[in-house]
C-alpha positions in Angstrom: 11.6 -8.8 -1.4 10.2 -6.3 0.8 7.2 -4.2 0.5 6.2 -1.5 2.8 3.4 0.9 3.6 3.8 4.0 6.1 1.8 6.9 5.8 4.5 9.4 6.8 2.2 12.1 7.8 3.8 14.9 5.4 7.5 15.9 4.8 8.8 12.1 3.8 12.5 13.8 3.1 12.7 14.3 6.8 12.1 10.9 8.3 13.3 8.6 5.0 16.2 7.6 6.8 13.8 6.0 9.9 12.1 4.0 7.2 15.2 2.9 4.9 17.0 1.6 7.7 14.5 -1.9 7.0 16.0 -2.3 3.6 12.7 -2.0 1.7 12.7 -2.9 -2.5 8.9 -0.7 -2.3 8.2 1.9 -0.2 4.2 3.3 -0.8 3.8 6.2 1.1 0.8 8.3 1.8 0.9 11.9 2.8 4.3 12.2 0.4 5.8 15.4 -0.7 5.5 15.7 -5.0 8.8 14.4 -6.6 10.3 17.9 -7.0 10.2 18.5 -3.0 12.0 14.9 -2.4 15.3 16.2 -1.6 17.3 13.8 0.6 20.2 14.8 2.7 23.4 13.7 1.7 23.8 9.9 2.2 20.4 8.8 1.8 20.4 5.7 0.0 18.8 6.8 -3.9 15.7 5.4 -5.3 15.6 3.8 -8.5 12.5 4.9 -9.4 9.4 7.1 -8.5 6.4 7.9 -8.6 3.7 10.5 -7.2 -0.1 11.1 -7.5 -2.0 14.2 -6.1 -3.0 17.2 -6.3 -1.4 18.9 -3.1 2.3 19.2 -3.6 2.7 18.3 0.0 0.4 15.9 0.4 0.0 13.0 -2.0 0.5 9.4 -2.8 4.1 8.4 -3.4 6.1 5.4 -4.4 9.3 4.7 -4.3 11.5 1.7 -5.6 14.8 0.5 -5.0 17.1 -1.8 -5.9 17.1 -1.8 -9.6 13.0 -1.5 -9.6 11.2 0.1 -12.2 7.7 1.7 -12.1 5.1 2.0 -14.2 2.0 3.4 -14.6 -0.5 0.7 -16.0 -2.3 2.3 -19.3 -5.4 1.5 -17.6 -5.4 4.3 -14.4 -8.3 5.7 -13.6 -7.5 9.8 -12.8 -11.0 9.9 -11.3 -9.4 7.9 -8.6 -6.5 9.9 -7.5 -4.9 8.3 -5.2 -5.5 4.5 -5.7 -2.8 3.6 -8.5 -2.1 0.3 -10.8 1.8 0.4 -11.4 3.5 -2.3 -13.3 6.7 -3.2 -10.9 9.5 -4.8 -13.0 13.1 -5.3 -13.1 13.7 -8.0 -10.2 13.4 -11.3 -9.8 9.5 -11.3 -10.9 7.2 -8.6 -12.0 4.3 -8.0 -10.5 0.7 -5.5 -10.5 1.6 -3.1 -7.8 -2.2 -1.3 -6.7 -0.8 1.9 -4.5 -3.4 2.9 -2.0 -4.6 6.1 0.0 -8.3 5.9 0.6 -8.6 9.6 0.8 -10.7 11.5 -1.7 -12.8 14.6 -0.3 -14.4 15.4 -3.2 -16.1 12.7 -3.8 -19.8 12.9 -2.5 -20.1 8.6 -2.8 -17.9 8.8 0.3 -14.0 9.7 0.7 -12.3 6.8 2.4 -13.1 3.3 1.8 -15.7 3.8 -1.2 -12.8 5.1 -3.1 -11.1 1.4 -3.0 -14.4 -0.1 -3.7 -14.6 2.2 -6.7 -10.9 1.1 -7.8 -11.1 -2.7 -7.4 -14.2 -2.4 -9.2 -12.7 -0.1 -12.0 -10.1 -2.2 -12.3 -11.3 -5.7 -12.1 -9.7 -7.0 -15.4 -5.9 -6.2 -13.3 -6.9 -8.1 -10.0 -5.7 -11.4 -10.4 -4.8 -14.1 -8.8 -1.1 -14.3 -9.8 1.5 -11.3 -9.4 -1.2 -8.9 -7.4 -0.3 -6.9 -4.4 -2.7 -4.4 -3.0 -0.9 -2.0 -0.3 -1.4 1.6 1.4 -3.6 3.2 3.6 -7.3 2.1 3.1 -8.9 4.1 6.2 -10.6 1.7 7.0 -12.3 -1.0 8.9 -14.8 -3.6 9.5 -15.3 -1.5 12.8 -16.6 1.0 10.9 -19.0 -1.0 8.2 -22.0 0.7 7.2 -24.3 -2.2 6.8 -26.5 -0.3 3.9 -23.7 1.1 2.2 -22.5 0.0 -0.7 -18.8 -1.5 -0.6 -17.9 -1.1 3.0 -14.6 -2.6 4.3 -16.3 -5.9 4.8 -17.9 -5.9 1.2 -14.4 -5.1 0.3 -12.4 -7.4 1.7 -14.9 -10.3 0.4 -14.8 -9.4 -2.6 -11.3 -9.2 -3.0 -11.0 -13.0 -1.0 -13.1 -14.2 -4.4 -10.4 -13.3 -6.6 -7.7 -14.9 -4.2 -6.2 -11.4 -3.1 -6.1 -12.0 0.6 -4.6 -9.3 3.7 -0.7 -10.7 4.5 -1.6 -9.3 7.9 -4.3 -11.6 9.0 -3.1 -14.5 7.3 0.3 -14.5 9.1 -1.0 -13.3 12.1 -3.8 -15.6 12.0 -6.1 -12.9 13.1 -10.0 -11.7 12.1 -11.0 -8.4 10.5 -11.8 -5.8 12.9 -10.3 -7.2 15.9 -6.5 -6.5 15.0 -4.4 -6.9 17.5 -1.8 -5.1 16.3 -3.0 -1.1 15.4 -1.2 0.9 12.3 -3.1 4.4 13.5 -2.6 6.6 16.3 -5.2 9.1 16.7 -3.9 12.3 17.0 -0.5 9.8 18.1 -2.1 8.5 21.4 -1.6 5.4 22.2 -5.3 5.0 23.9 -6.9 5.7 20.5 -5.4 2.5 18.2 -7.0 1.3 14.7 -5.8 -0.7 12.3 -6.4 0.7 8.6 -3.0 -0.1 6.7 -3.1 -2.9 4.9 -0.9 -5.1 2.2 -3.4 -7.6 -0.3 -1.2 -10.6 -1.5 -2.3 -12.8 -4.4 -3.1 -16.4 -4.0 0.2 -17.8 -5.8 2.6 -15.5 -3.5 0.6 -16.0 0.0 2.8 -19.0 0.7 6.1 -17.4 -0.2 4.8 -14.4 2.9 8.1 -14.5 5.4 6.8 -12.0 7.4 4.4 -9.5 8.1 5.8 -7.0 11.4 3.9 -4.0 12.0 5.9 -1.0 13.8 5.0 0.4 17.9 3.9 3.2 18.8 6.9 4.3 20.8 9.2 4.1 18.2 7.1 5.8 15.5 5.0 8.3 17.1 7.9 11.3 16.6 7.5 11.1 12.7 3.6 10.0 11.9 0.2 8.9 13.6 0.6 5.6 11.4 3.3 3.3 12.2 4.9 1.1 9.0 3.5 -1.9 8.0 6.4 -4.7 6.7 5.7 -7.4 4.2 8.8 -9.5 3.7 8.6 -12.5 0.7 10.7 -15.3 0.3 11.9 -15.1 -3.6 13.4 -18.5 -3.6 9.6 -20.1 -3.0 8.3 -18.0 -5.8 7.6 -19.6 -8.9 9.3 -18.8 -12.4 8.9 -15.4 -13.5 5.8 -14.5 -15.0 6.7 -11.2 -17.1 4.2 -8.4 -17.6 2.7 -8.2 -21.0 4.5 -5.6 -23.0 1.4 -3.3 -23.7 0.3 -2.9 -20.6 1.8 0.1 -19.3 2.0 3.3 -20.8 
């Protein structure tokens, strides 16, 4: 199974074929056109489900599935917090939580970028488990950027969701520490001189062992569609244990 996160950076019909050429089973895709404006051209391989969150029809928080995938929306979302999404994910080989994730929220006076995750993973405590729980999107943010006195920076964030055994694929198969990345998923305004890293995938403890890779795209070859490059989780399905199904009540 494959899971990735690419904030396209607007207009997601233009450039899906750049992205579908890895074969992905979940696409989560910031900056997405509303499902009415997602016209493909003609041989553009079909999703089998979708979903979108926003309030600007050219600019919101979609999700796409493929290969037989269904998506859900978990009873329990928030609308207070737009763009950061619990979706059941069924119809493969396991079903899993799916959390969707762009940190972006402007009218929020607590803060528009990362406080809007702490808000979510506190909202929605009861779903983050330690079993069948993926976290993936855009978070904007950083340990770079903590704010030692504010409340649920990236740092704070990122603790407490290593407590619950939700841990970054990135720096686990990378083997790297928060805020010195080595490899960025941001271009500022697309130069190369101006790298972050603030796209991120959070695994749950009983599927970080089945991670078979974690690639994150370069600059050269993404910089003509987006100032983000993709981020590429791949899982090895025959290490994960038998299916645990969803409970039936839990989406809407």
């Amino acid at each position: 199974m494959k899971i990735i996160t690419w904030n396209c950076n607007m207009a997601f019909r233009k450039k899906a074929e750049a992205i579908l050429a890895f074969e992905p089973d979940i696409l989560v895709i910031p900056e997405c056109e509303c499902v009415e404006k997602l016209i493909f051209k003609s041989g553009i391989k079909t999703p089998s489900s979708v979903l979108w969150f926003g309030t600007n029809q050219h600019k919101g928080l979609g999700i796409l599935a493929y290969n037989g995938l269904q998506l859900t929306l978990i009873k329990k979302h928030k609308p207070g917090i737009k763009t950061i999404v619990p979706i059941a994910v069924t119809g493969g080989d396991f079903d899993f939580t799916l959390f969707a994730v762009w940190a972006n929220n402007p009218d929020d006076p607590d803060g528009q970028y990362v406080e809007q995750v702490w808000k979510a993973i506190n909202q929605y405590k009861r779903l983050l488990k330690r079993e069948r729980t993926i976290l993936a999107g855009d978070f904007n943010s950083n340990t770079i950027w903590d704010r030692p006195r504010r409340v649920g920076n990236h740092s704070v964030v990122v603790k407490y969701l290593d407590k619950r055994g939700i841990h970054s694929a990135y720096h686990l198969h990378h083997l790297q520490e928060q805020g010195k990345e080595q490899h960025p998923t941001f271009y500022l305004y697309r130069h190369q001189d101006k790298p972050y890293h603030m796209d991120y995938c959070f695994v749950s403890a009983d599927i970080v062992s089945c991670l078979a890779s974690v690639e994150v795209g370069e600059h050269a070859a993404w910089a003509g569609y987006s100032d983000h490059v993709p981020v590429l989780v791949s899982f090895d399905q025959d290490k994960i244990n038998k299916p645990v199904k969803l409970n039936a009540d839990r989406p809407s």
